[in-house]
N, C-alpha and C positions, 0 to 999 in steps of 0.2 A: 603418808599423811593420815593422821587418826581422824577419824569420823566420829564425830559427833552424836550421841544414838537419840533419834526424835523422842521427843517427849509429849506424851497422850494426853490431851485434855477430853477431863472426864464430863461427859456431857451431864447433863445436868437431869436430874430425875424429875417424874413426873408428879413428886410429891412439892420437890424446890420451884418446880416452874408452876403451880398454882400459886405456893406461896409468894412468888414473886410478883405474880400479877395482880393475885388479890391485894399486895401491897400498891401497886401502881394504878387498880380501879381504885382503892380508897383516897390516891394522891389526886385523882381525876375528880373523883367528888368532893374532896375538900375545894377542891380551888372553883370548883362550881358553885357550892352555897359558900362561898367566902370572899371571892373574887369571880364573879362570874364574866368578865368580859375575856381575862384569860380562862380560865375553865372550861368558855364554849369552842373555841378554838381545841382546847386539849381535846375534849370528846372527840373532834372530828381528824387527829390525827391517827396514824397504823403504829405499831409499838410493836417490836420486836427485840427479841433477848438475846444476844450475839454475845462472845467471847473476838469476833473479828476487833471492834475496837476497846482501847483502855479504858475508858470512862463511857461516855455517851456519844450519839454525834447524829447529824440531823440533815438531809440532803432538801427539806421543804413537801416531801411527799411523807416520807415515815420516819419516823425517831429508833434508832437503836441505844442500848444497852446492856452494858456488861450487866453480869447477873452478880458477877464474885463484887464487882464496884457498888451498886446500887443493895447488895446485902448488909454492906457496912454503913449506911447512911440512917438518919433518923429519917423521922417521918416528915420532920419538918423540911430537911435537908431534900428530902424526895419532891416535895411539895415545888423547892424553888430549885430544881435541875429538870424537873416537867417543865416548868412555866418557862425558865430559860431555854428549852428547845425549842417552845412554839415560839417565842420572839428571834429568834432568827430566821426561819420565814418571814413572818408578821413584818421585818424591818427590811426583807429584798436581803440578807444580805447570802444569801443560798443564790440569788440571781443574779448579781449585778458586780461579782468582782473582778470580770474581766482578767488585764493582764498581770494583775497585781499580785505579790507574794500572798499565798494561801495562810500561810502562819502569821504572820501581819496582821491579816486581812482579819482573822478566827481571832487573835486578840484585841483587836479594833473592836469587833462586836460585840466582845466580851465585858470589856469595862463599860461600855452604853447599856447595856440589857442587865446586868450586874448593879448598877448604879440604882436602875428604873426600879429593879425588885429588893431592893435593901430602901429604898425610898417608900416604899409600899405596904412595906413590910406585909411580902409576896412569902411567906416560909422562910429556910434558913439558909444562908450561904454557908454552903459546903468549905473545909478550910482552904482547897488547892483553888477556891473562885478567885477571879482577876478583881478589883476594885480598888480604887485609886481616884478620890475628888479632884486631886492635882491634876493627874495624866488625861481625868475626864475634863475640865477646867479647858489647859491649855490646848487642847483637841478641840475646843469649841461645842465639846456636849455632841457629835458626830461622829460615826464611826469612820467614815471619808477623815474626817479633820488629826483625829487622833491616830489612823494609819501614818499619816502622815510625819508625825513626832513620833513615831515608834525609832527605836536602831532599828539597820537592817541585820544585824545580830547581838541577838539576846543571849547576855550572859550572867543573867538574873537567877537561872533558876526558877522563873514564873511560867507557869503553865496553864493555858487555857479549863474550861471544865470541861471542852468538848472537843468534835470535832465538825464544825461544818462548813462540810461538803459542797460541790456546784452542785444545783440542781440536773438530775438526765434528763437524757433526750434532745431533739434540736434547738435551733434556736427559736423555732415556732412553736415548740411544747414548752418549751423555758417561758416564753412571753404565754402563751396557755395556763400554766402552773401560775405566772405571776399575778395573772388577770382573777383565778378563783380563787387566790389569797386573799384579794382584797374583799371580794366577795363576802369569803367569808369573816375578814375583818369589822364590815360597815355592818355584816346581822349580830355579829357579836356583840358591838358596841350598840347595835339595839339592843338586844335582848338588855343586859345589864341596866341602860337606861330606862326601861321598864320597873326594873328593879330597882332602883335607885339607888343602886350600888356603881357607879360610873364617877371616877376621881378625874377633880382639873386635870391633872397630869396625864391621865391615862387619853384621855378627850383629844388635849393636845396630840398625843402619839399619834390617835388616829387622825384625826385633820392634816396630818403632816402625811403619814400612808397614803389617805386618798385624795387628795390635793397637792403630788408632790409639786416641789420648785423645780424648776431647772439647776443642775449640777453647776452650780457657779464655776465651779475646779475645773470642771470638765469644759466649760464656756472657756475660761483664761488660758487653758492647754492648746485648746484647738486655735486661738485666736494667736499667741504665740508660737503656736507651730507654722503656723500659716507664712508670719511675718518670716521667720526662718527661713522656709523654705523661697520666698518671694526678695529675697535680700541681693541687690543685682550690683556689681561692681565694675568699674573700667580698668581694676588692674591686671584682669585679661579681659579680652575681647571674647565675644561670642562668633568663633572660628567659622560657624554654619555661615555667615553675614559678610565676611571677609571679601569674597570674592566677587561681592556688587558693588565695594564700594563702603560698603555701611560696618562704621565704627562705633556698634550696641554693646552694652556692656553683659556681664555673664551673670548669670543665676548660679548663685553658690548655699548650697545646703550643708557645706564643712562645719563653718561655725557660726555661732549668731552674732551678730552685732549688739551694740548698745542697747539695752533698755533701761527706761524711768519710771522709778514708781513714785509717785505722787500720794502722800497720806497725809488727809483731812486731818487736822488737830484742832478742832473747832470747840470742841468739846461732845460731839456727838459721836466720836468712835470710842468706844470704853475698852480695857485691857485687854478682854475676853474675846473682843472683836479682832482686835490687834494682834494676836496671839494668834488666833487662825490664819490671820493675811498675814503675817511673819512665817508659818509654815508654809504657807504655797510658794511665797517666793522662793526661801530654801529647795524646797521641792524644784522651781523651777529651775532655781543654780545649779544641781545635782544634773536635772535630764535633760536641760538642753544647753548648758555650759555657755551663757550668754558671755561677749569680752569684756564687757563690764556693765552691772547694775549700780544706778545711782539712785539714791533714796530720798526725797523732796519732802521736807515736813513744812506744811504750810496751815495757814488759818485767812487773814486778810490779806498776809505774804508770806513769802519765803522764809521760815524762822529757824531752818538747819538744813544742812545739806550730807549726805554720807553719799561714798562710793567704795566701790567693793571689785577688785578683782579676782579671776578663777580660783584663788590661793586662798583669800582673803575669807576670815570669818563672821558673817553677820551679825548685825546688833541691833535687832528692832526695836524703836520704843520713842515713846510721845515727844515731839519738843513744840513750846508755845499753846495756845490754847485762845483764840478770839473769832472773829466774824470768819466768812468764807467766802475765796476770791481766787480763782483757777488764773485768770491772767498773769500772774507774777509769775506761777508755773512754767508757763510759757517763755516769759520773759525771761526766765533766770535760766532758760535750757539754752537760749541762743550769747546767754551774755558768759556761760560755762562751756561754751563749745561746744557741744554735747550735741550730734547727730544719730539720736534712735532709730532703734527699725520697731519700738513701739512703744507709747507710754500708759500705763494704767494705773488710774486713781482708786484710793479707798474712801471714799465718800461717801455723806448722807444725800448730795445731789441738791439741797436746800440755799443756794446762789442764785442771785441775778445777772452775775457778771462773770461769763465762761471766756471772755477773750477771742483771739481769732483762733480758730482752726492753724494747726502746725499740719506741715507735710506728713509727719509719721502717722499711722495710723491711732485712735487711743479708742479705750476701753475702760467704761467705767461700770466698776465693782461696788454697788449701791446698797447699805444697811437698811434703807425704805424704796416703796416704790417710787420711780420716780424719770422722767425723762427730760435728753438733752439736746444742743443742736444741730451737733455731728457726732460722731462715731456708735460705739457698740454700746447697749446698756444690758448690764445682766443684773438683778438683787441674789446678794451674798443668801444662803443658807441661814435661818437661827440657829 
């Protein structure tokens, strides 16, 4: 077997490594008298010059950089691959990916921070940057949303600018790292207001940082995992019970039972809304392989009906358009046969007539704030 003879990467001299830095002080000070709310953030990141990664990549503590990649960039192009390292922190998304594909995950945040600094006109997108109004769009403007409409293999040829990283350390230095990000988020977003260089847009971002919502996704996952696991049947008996006498039926986690989604077509859910709750369901067909989802388009009634088994491919989209009235819902589940193990609406919540409570448990997924008589309320993400 011939071996292959290593090949020496030549470190970098002490004349390239001023140059390179004094190029990335100069990227630091543009974006401080130009854009100071990112700029202050970039001062207070560590910057290191590696050959470990191809481009850049960012774990929420320090930002690395290839040296041979960042040689070839303009100045403006330096300008907006600084500023896009510090918003991946700045958005959690170095802390909060959990169990989810990393590569996904790194293009998810890619088109959301991409989006924000071509909006901004934050410097220059480099040509291998991710950006896509569409893919941003049907993602719901989110990097949760648009993970979610990614394939789980890209055969695109598109590649992130970066790479980032989980933040180190536990899970009590991760929520430590998280808490001085904001920190330093809310003085940065002073400072610039001082200077009255602070953009609606940018304002938005932070109120969203430091005021998060609750993970709607993450609400309707736990909420349907729950029904799953809680789904009891008499087609076997629970064997523990047998021998008292007592004929209880059994907890089965195999497969899920029926669910009903219920979407408001009032005219208060707009595409963009739609498009995100089309993704979760999807998502939810994929991870918990419900036996069949049925899809309720209502306004004052029942105005279509879809149903979809394991095989079957999804077709989300508006039918009818008038007042708002949950009771038909109801009524049209029992007059359809149809015994859920849960049902969840996409609603504004704006009704006076919610009907009686069904046995199954429901969860409503609310565009405003807003409360109901029974079940779960969580508001959808913007």
């Amino acid at each position: 077997m011939q071996v292959m003879p290593k090949i020496e990467v030549q470190p970098l001299t002490p004349q390239e490594e001023a140059k390179l830095n004094i190029r990335l002080a100069k990227a630091k000070t543009a974006l401080i008298l130009e854009h100071p709310f990112v700029g202050t953030i970039a001062l207070n990141m560590k910057y290191i010059l590696t050959r470990e990664v191809p481009t850049a990549a960012t774990n929420g503590k320090y930002i690395k950089f290839n040296p041979d990649f960042i040689r070839e960039l303009t100045d403006e192009e330096l300008k907006f691959l600084v500023a896009h390292e510090c918003f991946h922190p700045m958005l959690e998304h170095n802390y909060r990916r959990s169990e989810r594909d990393s590569r996904k995950w790194n293009q998810a945040g890619d088109y959301v921070i991409n989006k924000l600094l071509v909006d901004e006109k934050i410097g220059k997108m480099p040509k291998r940057g991710l950006h896509d109004p569409g893919i941003y769009n049907a993602g719901g403007g989110t990097t949760d949303g648009i993970y979610n409409i990614l394939p789980d293999k890209d055969d695109s040829g598109s590649y992130p600018l970066d790479n980032c990283e989980d933040a180190p350390g536990s899970p009590a230095e991760t929520a430590q790292q998280q808490a001085e990000m904001k920190v330093q988020v809310a003085q940065a977003a002073q400072a610039a207001k001082m200077m009255g260089q602070m953009s609606a847009n940018m304002q938005r971002l932070v109120d969203e940082v430091l005021n998060p919502k609750v993970d709607w996704w993450d609400v309707l996952h736990r909420f349907l995992v729950k029904c799953k696991n809680d789904t009891r049947t008499f087609a076997r008996f629970n064997r523990r019970f047998l021998p008292q006498g007592l004929y209880l039926p059994s907890v089965t986690g195999e497969k899920m039972g029926e669910i009903v989604y219920g979407v408001d077509c009032s005219g208060s859910i707009d595409q963009k809304i739609l498009n995100q709750f089309a993704a979760e369901i999807k998502k939810v067909k994929e991870d918990l392989c419900p036996a069949r989802i049925h899809v309720l388009y209502f306004d004052s009634e029942v105005s279509h009906v879809e149903s979809y088994g394991p095989d079957d491919t999804l077709d989300i989209k508006p039918h009818g358009g008038g007042g708002t009235n949950f009771a038909p819902v109801f009524q049209r589940i029992i007059e359809e046969g149809i015994e859920p193990v849960a049902i969840v609406f996409l609603t504004d919540l704006c009704c006076n007539s919610f009907g009686i409570q069904p046995d199954a448990p429901v969860l409503w997924v609310t565009t405003t704030p807003g409360k109901a008589p029974f079940g779960e309320v969580v508001e959808m993400n913007p």
